[in-house]
N, C-alpha and C positions, 0 to 999 in steps of 0.2 A: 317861501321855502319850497323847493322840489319834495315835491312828493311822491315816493317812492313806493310803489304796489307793494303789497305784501302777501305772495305769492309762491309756490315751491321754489326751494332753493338750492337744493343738492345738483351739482356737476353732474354728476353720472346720469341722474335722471332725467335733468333736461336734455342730454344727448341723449339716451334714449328715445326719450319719446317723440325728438325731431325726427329720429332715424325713421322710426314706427306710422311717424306720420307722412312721413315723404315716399315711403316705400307703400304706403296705401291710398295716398291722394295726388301723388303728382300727373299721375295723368287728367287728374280734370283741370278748367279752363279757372278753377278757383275752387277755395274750399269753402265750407262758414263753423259756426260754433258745433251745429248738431254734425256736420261729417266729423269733426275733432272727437265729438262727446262720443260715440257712436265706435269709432278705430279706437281710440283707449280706452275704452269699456270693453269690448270685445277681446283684445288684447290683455284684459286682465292687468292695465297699468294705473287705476284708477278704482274706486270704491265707493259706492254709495249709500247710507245707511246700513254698513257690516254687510253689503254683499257686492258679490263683483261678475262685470260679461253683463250677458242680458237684463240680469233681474235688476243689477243698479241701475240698467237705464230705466224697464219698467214701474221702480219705485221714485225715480227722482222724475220721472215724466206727469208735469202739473204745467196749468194753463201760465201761472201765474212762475216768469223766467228764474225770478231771483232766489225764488224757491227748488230752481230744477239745479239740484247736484252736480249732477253731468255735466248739463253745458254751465253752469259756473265753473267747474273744473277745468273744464277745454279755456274757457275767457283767460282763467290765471296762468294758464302756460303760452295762449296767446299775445298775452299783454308783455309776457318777460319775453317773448319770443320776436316781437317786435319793437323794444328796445334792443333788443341785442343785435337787430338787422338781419336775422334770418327768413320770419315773414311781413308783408306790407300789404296795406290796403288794394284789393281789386280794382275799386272805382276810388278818381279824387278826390267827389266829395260823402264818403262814408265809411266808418273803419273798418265795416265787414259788407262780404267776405275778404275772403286774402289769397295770396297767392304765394310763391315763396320766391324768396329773391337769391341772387346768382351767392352769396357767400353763405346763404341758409343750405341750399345746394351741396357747396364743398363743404358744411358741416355733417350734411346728413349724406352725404357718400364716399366721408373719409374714412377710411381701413387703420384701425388702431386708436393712440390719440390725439386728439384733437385739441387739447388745452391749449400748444402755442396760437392757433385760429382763434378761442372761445376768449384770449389773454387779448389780443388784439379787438374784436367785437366788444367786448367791455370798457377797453380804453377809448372806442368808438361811441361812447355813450355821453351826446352833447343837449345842449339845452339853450337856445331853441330850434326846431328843426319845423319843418314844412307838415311833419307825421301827426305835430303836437299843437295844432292849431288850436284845441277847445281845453287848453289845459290853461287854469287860473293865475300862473306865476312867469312871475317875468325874467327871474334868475338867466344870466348867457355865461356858462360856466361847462366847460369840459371837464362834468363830477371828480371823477377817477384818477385824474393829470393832478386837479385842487387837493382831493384827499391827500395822494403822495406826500406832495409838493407842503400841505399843513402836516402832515405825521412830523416828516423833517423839521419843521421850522420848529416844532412843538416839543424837541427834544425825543422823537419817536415812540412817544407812547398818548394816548387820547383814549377819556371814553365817551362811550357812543353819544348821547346828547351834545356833546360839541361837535359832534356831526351837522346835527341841526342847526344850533349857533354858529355853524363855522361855515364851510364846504358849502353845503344845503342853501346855502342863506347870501350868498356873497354872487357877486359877478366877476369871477375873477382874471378876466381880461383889463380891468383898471389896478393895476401896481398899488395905487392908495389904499382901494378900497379892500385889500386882499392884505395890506400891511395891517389898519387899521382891524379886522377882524379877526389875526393874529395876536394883537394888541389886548383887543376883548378879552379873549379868553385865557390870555396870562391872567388879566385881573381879576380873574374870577378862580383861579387858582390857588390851593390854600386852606379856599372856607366853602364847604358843601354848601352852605344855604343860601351863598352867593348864587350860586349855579342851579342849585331848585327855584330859586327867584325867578331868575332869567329865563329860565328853561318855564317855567308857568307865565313868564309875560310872552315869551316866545308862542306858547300855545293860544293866550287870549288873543293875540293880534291877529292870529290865523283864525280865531271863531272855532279853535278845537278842542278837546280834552287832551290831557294831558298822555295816556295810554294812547290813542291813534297816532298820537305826535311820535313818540317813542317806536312805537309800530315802523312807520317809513324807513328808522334805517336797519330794518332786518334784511332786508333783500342787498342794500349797497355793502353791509358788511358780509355777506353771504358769497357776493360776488368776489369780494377783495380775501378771502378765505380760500373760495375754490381758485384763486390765480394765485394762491401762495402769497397776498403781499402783507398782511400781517395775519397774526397769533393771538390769542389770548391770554392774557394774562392780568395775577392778582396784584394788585398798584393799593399802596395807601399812601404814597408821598403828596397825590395829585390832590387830595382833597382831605390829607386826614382821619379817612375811614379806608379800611380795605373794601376794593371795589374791582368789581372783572372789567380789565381795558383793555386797549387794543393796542399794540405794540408792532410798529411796522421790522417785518424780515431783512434781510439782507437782498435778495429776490427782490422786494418792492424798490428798496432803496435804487437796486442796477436798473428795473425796468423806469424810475422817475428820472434817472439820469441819461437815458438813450431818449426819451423824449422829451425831455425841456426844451432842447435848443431845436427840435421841428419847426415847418411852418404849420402851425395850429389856424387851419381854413375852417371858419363859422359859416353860418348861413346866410347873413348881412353880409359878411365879403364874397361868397359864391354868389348872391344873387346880382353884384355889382360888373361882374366880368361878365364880359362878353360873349356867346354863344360858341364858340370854337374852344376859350380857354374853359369854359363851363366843362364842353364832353374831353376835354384833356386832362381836367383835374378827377373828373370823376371816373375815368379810366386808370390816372395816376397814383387815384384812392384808393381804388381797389386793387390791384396787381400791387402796390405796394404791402397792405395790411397780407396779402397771401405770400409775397416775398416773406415778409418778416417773421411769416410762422412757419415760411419752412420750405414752401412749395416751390417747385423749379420753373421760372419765368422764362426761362431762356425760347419759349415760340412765343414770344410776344415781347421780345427782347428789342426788337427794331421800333414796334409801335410805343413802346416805354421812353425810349430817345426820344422819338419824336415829339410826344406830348411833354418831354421836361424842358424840349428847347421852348416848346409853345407857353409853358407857363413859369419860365425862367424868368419875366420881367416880374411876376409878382412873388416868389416863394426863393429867387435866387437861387444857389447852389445848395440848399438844403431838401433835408426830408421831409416828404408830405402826410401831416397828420391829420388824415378825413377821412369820414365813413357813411362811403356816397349812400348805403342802404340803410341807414338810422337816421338822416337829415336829409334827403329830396324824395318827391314823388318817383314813382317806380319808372315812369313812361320816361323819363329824361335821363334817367340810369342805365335801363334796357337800352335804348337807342344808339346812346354813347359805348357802352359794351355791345351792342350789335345781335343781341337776341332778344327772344320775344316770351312773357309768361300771358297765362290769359288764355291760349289756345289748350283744345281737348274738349274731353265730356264734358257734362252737366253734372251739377252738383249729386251724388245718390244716396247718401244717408239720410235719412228722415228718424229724428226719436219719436214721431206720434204711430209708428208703426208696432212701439212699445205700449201696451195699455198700461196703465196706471194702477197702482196695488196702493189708493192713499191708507186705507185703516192698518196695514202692515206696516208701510213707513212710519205712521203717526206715533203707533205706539213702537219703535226703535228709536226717534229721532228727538222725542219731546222731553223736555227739560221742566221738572215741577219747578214751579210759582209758589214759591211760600209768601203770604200776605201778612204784613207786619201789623195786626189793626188787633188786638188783642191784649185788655191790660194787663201791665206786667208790672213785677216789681224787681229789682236787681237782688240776685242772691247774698248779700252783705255775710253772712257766715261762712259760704264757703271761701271768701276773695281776701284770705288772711299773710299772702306770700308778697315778699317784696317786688317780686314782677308785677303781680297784682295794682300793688298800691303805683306805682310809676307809671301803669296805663292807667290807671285813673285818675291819677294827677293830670295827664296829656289831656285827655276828653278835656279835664274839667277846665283848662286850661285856654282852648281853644271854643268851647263853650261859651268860656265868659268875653274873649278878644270877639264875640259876635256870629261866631261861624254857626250855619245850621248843622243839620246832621247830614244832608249829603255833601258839603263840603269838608267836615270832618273825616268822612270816611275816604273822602278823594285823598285827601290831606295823609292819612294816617298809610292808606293803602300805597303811596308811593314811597314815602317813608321807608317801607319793609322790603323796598324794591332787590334789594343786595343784601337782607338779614340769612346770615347762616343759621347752619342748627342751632346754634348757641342760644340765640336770639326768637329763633322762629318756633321752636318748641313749647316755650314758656309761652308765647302769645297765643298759640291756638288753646292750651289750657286755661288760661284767664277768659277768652272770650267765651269759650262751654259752660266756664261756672258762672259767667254773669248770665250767659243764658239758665242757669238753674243747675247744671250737673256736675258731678262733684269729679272733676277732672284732676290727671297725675299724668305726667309729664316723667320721659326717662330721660337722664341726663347722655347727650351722644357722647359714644366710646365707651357705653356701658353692656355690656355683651351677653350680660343676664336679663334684658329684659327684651323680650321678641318685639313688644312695639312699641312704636316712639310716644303714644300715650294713652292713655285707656278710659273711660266714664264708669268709674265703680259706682255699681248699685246692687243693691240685696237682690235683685232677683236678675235684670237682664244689665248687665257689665256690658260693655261694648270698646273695642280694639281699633283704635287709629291707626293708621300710618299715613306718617306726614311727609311732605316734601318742602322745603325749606327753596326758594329761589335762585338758592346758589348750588344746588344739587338739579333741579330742571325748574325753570319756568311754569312749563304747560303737565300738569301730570299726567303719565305716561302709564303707556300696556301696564309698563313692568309693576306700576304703586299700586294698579287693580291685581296683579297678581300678590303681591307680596299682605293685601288687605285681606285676599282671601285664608293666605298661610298664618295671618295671625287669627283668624278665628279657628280653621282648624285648629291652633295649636292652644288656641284659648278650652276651647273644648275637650282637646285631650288631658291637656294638664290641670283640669280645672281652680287655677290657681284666685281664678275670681267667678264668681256666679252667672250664667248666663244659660241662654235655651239657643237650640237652632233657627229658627225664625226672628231671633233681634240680630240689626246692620252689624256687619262689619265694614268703619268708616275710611276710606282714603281724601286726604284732606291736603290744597297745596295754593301753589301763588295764583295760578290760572288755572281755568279749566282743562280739558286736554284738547288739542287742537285738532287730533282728529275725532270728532267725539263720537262719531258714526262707530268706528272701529269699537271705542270704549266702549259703548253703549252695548253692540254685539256680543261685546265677550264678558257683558255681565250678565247677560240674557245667558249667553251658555254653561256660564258658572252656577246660575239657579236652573238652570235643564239637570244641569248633572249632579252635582252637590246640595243642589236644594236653599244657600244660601244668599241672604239677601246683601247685596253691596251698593253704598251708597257713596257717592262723590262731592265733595264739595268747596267752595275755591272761598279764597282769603278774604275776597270781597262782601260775598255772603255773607257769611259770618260778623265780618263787620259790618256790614249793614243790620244785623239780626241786635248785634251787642249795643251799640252806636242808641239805636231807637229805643232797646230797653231804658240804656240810662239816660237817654235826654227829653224823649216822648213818653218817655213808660209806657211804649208799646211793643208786644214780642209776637211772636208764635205760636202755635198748637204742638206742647211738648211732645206730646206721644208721636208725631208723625216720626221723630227722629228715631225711635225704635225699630219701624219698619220702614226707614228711608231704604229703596231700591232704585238708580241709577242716577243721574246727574241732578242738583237742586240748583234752584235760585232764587238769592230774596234782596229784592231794590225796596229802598226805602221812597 
C-alpha cells in the first residue's frame, strides 16, 4: 500500500510557504531542512512549543533531530513539496538538500491562483519514480487518475479506508487487476465488520496499526479537496451506519474524463526510450501540464511540434500525461529544459546559531504519563444506566473471545471512529464511573446544560466538554476554550460544588494536533484566570477503564482533580 506522509494540508498554506521560501532561498546553489526551519520561523509561518520567529527555533534546537520542531516542520512541507514536483533532491544519491525545480518556480512566481498548476502537480503524482527509490512498496499506479477513475466505478461516493483497499493498494496499469479490486470492495459493502476485518488484515500484512493505516489517507484526501474533486459527505447506505464519505464533484468527474484517454508515460516506459525521445517527452511533460493550467506556450510553440513529431511513434496523436519533476532525477530534466539549478551561494541558515531553552520547552511540551499499576476495583454502584451495562457486556465479551486489554481497547477505540454525540457522550460517562466518579452526561440539543458532562462530587464537581469524532477528530483551540467557559460558568452559577483550583476537563477522539499551541494557551489561561485545564483523548481513558475491569488495575484518583495540560495512560 502507498503510503502517504501526513503532513500540512491546507491549499493556501502550502502556496504560501513555497512563495516564502523561494523568495528567501532561491538564490542559493541549494537549500537543506535548517534554511527551511530558519525562513518559516522567522516569517512567523510555523510554531514551536506556543511560540513563534526566533524563540521557536531556540526551543526546538536539541542534538537529538527528531526531537527538533522546526526542522521536523520544514521535512513535512518538504516531503509534500516534493511529491508535488516543486522541490527535488540536490545530489542523486541523497534526498537532501534540494533545490527547486522549473514548475516549483512557476508555482512560487505565480501572481494570483494557482490551483489550475497545483490541480495538474497533483494529477502528477505517480508511483514508481526514480525520487522514490528507498520507499518499501511496489504499487505503479498514477494515485489521483485511480481515485477518480474508482469514485466512478463505485457509484461516486467511498469512504476513506477503501482508499487503502482500493487505489492505495492496486497497480492500476493491469485492467484485471483494477477490475478485481473493484470487485472487492463491492463485496465488502453492506456489512461494516466486513470492512473492519479487511481493513485490520490490510493493516497486519503491512506490520501496522490500524490508526497510522488510516492516518496515510489524510493528505490524498486533502489534496483531492483542495482540487475541488470530491466533498464530504454523510453516507449510511454504504455500510448500514452513518458514516462521513467522500463523494466525487462534478469537477472531479470533468477532470477524470479529459485524462483517461492521455498517454499515461511511467517510469519503466520513460526509461525504455531512447535519449532524444527521453528530452522530448520531458519537455512535452512539462509545457504541456503548464498549457493545461493556463499559461501561454506560444514562444515555445515551434519546440512543442517538434518534440510531438519525435515522440509520435510512442504516445500517437494523443495528450501527454507526465510529470517530468515528480518521476526523474533533476540533471536529465534540467538538460532537456535547458536550465541549470544548483548554482548560487552556500547554504546560510544554521539553527545551532539558536541556543537551546530545553527546561522552558520541557515543561510546555510534555505530556503526563499516568501509570496503570495501582489496585482497583470497578465502581459497580455507580454503572446502573443502560449505556453502562452494553459497554460492559462489549469488554466482557471480547475478554472471554481471548482478547487482552490492549487489543480490546484497539478493538473498542476504532469502533467509535464515526460515534456522534449520541453515542459518544454516554461513553465518556461510563468510562469516569468505572474509573470511580459519579459522572452525568447532558443529552445533545439540550441547551439548559452548559456542558456536555460533568463529575458531581460534594466538594470539587468538575465540568467536561467533549468532542465526539464527528464534530472534530483532534480537539481543538476552540474545546480548550469552551472548557474554560464551563468552569467560569460553573462557578458563577454554582449549580454543583466546586473550588477554583479543581480541572476543568476537555475530553475527545484524539488529542489535538497541534498540542504545542494547546498546551500554550492553557499555560495562559492559568497566568490570567488561575485555572486549571486538563485534556484528554478517548484512548486514555480507555486504556484507564479497560485495566480496571480486566486487570484490576487503575490510577491515582486524586491526580484527576488537579489534572493541568495534556494526559496519557497505555496500558
Amino acid at each position: 500500500m502507498i503510503r502517504f506522509r501526513n503532513p500540512g494540508t491546507q491549499y493556501s498554506t502550502q502556496i504560501q510557504v513555497i512563495k516564502q521560501l523561494y523568495n528567501a532561498l532561491s538564490e542559493q546553489a541549494y537549500f537543506t531542512l535548517e534554511d527551511m526551519a530558519v525562513v518559516l520561523a522567522q516569517s512567523k509561518m510555523m510554531t514551536a512549543y506556543g511560540y513563534a520567529g526566533e524563540d521557536a527555533l531556540r526551543l526546538s534546537n536539541t542534538e537529538q533531530e527528531s526531537m527538533n520542531s522546526a526542522k521536523m516542520n520544514a521535512k513535512m512541507y518538504a516531503e509534500v513539496f516534493r511529491m508535488l514536483g516543486w522541490v527535488t533532491p540536490y545530489d542523486e544519491n541523497s534526498s537532501y538538500p534540494l533545490v527547486f525545480t522549473y514548475i516549483g518556480i512557476h508555482v512560487a512566481l505565480a501572481e494570483g491562483d494557482c490551483s489550475r498548476l497545483y490541480e495538474q502537480c497533483v494529477l502528477g503524482i505517480n508511483t514508481p519514480t526514480q525520487l522514490t527509490d528507498n520507499l518499501h512498496y511496489d504499487e505503479k499506479v498514477r494515485f489521483f487518475k485511480c481515485a477518480l477513475r474508482s469514485f466512478i466505478e463505485l457509484d461516486g461516493v467511498m469512504y476513506k479506508h477503501e482508499l487503502c483497499l482500493g487505489p492505495m493498494s492496486v497497480n492500476d496499469e493491469d485492467e484485471s487487476e483494477f477490475a478485481k479490486m473493484i470487485k472487492g470492495i463491492c463485496s465488502l459493502r453492506g456489512d461494516y465488520k466486513r470492512l473492519k476485518k479487511a481493513f485490520e488484515k490490510l493493516a497486519d500484512n503491512l506490520d501496522m496499526k490500524t490508526t497510522p493505516v488510516d492516518n496515510c489517507t489524510r493528505l490524498p484526501i486533502a489534496f483531492m479537496k483542495n482540487c475541488n474533486w470530491v466533498e464530504s459527505v454523510q453516507n449510511k447506505s454504504l455500510y448500514g451506519k452513518t458514516m462521513s464519505c467522500l463523494r466525487i464533484t462534478d469537477h472531479g468527474i470533468e477532470i477524470y474524463e479529459s485524462i483517461k484517454n492521455m498517454y499515461d508515460l511511467r517510469l519503466d516506459q520513460y526509461m525504455n526510450l531512447d535519449d532524444n525521445t527521453k528530452y522530448a517527452m520531458i519537455r512535452l511533460g512539462t509545457y504541456s501540464m503548464l498549457m493545461r493550467a493556463g499559461y501561454d506556450m506560444s514562444p515555445v510553440s515551434d519546440l512543442i511540434a517538434t518534440d510531438r513529431k519525435q515522440c509520435k511513434n510512442v504516445i500517437g496523436d494523443k495528450e501527454l500525461l507526465f510529470s517530468p519533476a515528480q518521476t526523474i532525477r533533476r540533471n536529465q530534466v534540467e538538460y532537456a529544459l535547458g536550465y541549470r539549478m544548483g548554482k548560487g551561494t552556500a547554504s546560510q541558515y544554521c539553527i545551532d546559531t539558536f541556543n537551546s531553552v530545553v527546561s522552558e520547552r520541557d515543561a510546555l511540551s510534555n505530556t503526563q504519563i499516568w501509570t496503570l499499576n495501582l489496585p482497583s476495583e470497578v465502581a459497580t454502584s455507580l454503572l446502573n444506566g443502560k449505556e453502562d451495562a452494553d459497554f460492559l457486556q462489549v469488554v466482557h465479551e471480547m475478554s472471554l473471545s481471548g482478547k487482552n486489554s490492549t487489543q480490546i481497547v484497539d478493538a473498542l477505540f476504532d469502533n467509535y471512529e464515526n460515534a456522534t454525540q449520541t453515542t459518544f457522550y454516554p461513553l465518556i460517562a461510563t468510562l469516569f464511573k468505572i474509573m470511580g466518579f459519579n459522572c452525568k452526561f447532558s443529552r445533545p440539543g439540550d441547551n439548559g446544560a452548559r456542558w456536555d458532562a460533568i463529575i458531581d462530587d460534594h466538594n470539587r464537581s468538575i465540568p467536561i466538554e467533549i468532542k465526539s469524532p464527528t464534530e472534530e477528530q483532534h480537539l481543538s483551540i476552540k474545546a480548550i476554550r469552551q472548557a474554560l467557559e464551563n468552569k467560569i460558568i460553573l462557578l458563577s452559577r454554582k449549580t454543583h460544588t466546586t473550588s477554583p483550583e479543581v480541572s476543568t476537563l476537555a475530553v475527545g477522539y484524539y488529542m489535538p494536533n497541534d498540542r504545542a499551541e494547546v498546551t500554550r494557551l492553557i499555560s495562559d489561561f492559568k497566568e490570567t484566570y488561575g485555572y486549571r485545564i486538563g485534556v484528554i483523548d478517548l484512548k486514555s481513558l480507555l486504556s484507564i477503564s479497560v485495566s480496571i475491569l480486566i486487570d484490576k488495575k487503575g490510577f491515582e484518583k486524586e491526580k484527576l482533580y488537579k489534572l493541568e495540560g495534556l494526559v496519557s495512560a497505555n496500558i
